[in-house]
N, C-alpha and C positions, 0 to 999 in steps of 0.2 A: 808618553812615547807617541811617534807619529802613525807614520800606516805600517803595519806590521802584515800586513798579505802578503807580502813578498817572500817574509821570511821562511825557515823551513820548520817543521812542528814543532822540533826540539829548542829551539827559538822559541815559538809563538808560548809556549807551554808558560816560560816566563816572564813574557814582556806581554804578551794580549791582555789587552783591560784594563795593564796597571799605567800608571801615570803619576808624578809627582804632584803630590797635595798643591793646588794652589796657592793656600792659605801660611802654610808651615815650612813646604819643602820636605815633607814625608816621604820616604820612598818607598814604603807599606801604604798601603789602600788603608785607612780607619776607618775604624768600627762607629759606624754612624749609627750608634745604641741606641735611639732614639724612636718613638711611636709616630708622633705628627709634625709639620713643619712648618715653619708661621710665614705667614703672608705679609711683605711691606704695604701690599693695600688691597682694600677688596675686590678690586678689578683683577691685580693678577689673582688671585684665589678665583675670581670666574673664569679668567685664563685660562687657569690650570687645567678646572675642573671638563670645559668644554674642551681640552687636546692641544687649542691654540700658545698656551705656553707651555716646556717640556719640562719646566721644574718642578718637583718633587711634591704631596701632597701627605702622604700617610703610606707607611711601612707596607702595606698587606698591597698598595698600588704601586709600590718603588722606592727603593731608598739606593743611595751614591754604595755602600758595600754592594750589596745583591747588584746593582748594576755592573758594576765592575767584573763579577764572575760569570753575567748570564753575555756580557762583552765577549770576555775572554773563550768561553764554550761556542759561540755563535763564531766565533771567526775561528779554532780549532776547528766546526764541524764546515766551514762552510755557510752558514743561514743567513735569512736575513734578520735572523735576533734569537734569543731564549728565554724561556722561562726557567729561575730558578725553583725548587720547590722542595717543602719541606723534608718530606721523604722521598725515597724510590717508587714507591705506589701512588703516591698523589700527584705522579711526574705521569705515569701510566694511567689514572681517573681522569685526568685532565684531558688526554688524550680520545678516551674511551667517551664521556661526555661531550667532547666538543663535537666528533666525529658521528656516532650512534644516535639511531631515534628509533621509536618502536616500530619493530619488524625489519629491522637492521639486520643482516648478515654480517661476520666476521670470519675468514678463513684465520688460520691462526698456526703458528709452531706446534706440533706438539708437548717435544719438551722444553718449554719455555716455562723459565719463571713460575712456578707454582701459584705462587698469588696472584700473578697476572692470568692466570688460564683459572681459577677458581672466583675470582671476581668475576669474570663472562658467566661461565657455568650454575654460579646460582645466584647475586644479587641481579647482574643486567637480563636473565634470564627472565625475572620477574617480573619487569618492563618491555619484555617483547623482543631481545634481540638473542638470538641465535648466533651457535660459535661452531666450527667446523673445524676440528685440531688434525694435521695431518704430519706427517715427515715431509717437511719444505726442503730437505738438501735433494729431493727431486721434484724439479719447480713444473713436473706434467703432472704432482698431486695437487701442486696448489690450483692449477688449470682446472685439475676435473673438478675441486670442490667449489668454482667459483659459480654465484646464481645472481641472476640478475637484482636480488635484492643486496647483493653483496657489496657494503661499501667501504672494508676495510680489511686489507691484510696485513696482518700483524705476525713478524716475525722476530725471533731471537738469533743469531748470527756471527760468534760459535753458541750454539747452544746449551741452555743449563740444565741438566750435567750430561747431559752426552756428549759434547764438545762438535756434533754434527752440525757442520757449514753449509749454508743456502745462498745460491746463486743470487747475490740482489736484482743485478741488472737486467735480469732474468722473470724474477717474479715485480720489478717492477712493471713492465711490458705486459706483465697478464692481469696486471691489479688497473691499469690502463686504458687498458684496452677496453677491461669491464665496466669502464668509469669507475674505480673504487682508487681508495689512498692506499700507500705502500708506507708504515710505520717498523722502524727497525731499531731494535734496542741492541743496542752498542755496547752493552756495558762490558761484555769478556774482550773485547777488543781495546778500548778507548778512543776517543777522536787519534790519539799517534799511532794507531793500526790500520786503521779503515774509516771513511769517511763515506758513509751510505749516501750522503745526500748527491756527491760528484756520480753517483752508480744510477741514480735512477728516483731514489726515495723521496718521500716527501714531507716526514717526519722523522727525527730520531731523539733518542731518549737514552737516558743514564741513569743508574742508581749512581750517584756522586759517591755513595758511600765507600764506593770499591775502589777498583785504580784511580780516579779522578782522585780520590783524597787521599786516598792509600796508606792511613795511619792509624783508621781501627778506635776510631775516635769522633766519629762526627756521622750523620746520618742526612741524608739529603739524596733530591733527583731535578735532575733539569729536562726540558724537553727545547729542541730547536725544528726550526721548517724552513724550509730553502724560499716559500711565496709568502712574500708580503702578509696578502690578504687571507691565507690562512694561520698567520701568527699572530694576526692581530683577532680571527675566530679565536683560537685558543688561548691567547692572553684577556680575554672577556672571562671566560669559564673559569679557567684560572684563578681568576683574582676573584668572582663573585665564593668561589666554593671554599675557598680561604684554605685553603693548604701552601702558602707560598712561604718562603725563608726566610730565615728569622739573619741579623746584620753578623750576628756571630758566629752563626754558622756560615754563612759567606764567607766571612776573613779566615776561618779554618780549612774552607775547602781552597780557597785561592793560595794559601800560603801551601798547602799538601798537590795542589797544581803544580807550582814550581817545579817540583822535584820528579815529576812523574817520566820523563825520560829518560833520565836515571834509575827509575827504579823500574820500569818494565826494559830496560837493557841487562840489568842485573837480573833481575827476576827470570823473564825468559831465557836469558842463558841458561840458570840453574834450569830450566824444564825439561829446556830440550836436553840436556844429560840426563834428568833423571827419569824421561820419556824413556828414551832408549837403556837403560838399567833397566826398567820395567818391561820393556819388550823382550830382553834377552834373558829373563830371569822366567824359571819354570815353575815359581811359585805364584803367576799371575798371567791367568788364561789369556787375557784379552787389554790393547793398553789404546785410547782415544785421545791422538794429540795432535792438533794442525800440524806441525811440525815436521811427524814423521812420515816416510812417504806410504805405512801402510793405512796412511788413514784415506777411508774411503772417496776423500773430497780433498786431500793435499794438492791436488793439483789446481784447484778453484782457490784454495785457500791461498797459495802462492801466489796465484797472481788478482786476488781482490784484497788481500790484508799486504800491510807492508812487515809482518810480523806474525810468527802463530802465539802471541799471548802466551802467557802463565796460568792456565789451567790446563788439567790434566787429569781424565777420568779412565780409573782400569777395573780389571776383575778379579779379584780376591779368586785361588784355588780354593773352596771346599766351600764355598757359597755364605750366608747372608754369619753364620758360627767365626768362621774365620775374616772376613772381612771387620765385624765386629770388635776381633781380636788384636785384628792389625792396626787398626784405629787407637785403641786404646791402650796399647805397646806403646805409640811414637812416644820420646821424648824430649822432642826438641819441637817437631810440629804440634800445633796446639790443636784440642779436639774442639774445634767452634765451626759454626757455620758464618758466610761470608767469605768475602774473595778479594783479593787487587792490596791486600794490606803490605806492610811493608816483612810484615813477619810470615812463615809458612802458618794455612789453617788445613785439617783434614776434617771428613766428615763422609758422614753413609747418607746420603741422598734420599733412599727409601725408608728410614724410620727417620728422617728430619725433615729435610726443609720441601720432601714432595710424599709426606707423610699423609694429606690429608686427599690425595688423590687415591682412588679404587685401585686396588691391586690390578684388577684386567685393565685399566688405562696408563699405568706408571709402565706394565709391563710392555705394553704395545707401544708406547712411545719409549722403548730400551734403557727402561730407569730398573733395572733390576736389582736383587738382593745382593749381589756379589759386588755391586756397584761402589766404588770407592772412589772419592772427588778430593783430589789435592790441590791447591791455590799454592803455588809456591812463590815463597817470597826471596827474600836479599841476603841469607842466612849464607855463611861459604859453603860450596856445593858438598865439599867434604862431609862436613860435618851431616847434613841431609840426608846423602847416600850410607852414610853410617845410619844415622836414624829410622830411613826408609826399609834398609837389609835388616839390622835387628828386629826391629818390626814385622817384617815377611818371614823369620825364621820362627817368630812366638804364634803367627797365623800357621804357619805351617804346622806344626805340631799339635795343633788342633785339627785339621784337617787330614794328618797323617788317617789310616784305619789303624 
């Protein structure tokens, strides 16, 4: 296909990247299965090797699948390119390495990503660099934490799992101003909600695994950069640290691309009803959803997303016993961690996936025991809201006295 910048997301979702096979006439991207690629002479292999020719050399440097998805991401986000990468963490190392040297500063989300705020915390700690985790949905913490060694703010935007919204264009201006990069993981949004890089950023990043591929099946992250010269910094790191993607897991995430505007219009439909069921329902104290307009940042969220997403974090009545309870009632949502699938997942946040955080910092950054995080998927709303209420009546009764 030709230029596709014109189009609108829900277009590009499908058509970005892909291109009929030269060779066959394929209207699928193939799986170019393959480790190395042979040279017709050893000039182009020096070609190659020096930049001067852009054809393909060995899998872990580029292969035609990975190219095609880290296309298709780079023109969704905006950039001038991407990296695809193995996982969601090696998409965020990539980032942490390229940027970080000892005695680096890092202001940072509080609740972001667990492994993204525990990798700072004790491996880069070890090399010298300092992390400074604050609530960014008010961008005068991320101001005051910033020091002049500070050369990266890294936030999450909605956040994991508190679903708390940060001003991008905002705290890019202060990440700026300090000289430092503004990195922002997109992943509760997707490039078809928010595009960080048009706001200010100068980094963004994905776990592919979630809404990008949305089928509960494939594990990957990309990272993209709106300069040139800093995508070509972190495609160095990248490729030497060898965490990059594998051709099959490309064609899986591209083919779960397709569909992805389709399933976060289905998906977010179902939330914002089942948002509000949960707000109006007296067996759950407290309900965190862009969406609604008691959320403390709905108004920021409105007009920087084109969408409040399909996640949705609330408060279980009778604390960490009944939350618990209500988790493990649902049957129709499944009890796993992860998000953006096409099925509903629920999960307790504070004994899972922000488990290995100290109770006084899950707590300060409002990951509490009551805390209950639904991802809801494509399932008909009906049947959910059934699943959701019999669930809150088996918590209830635990929490009755």
């Amino acid at each position: 296909m030709g230029d596709t910048t014109r189009h609108h997301p829900s277009t590009l979702v499908i058509h970005a990247g892909q291109h009929a096979d030269p060779h066959t006439g394929a209207v699928s991207v193939p799986i170019y299965q393959t480790s190395t690629f042979a040279f017709r002479s050893a000039d182009e292999g020096a070609a190659r090797f020096l930049g001067a020719d852009p054809g393909f050399i060995y899998t872990r440097l580029g292969n035609p699948t990975i190219q095609a998805l880290e296309t298709a991401i780079a023109e969704l986000e905006g950039g001038a390119g991407a990296l695809a990468a193995a996982t969601g963490m090696a998409a965020v190392q990539t980032v942490y390495f390229a940027l970080l040297e000892q005695g680096a500063h890092v202001v940072a989300t509080d609740a972001v990503y667990g492994p993204s705020r525990l990798v700072l915390e004790t491996e880069y700690r070890r090399f010298g660099v300092s992390a400074t985790f604050v609530d960014s949905s008010d961008a005068a913490n991320v101001a005051r934490a910033m020091r002049p060694e500070t050369r990266l703010v890294y936030v999450e935007s909605p956040a994991n799992p508190t679903m708390a919204v940060t001003d991008l264009a905002a705290c890019a201006k202060i990440a700026h101003d300090h000289g430092a990069l503004l990195c922002v993981d997109n992943t509760f949004a997707s490039p078809l909600l928010q595009r960080p890089l048009d706001l200010g950023a100068d980094v963004v990043l994905h776990s592919l695994t979630k809404f990008i591929n949305g089928h509960s099946d494939v594990v990957g992250g990309v990272v993209t950069a709106r300069d040139p010269e800093l995508l070509t910094r972190l495609r160095k790191v990248h490729r030497n640290l060898g965490g990059t993607m594998d051709p099959h897991q490309a064609w899986l995430v591209l083919r779960g691309l397709k569909s992805l505007a389709l399933r976060v219009e289905r998906a977010q439909a179902n939330a914002q009803r089942i948002a509000a069921f949960l707000e109006a329902d007296p067996r759950v104290a407290w309900v965190r959803y862009p969406g609604l307009a008691s959320h403390p940042q709905h108004e920021l969220a409105s007009r920087q997303m084109a969408g409040p997403g399909a996640v949705i974090s609330f408060g279980v009545r009778g604390g960490f016993a009944a939350a618990k309870t209500m988790i493990e009632s649902c049957r129709l949502a499944t009890l796993a961690v992860s998000l953006g699938g096409i099925e509903t997942l629920i999960e307790h946040p504070a004994s899972m996936t922000h488990s290995a955080l100290p109770r006084a910092e899950r707590e300060a950054a409002g990951i509490t025991d009551d805390l209950v995080r639904i991802a809801v998927g494509c399932e008909d709303e009906r049947d959910l809201l059934a699943d959701v209420d019999q669930a809150l009546a088996r918590a209830a009764a635990i929490a009755a006295p």
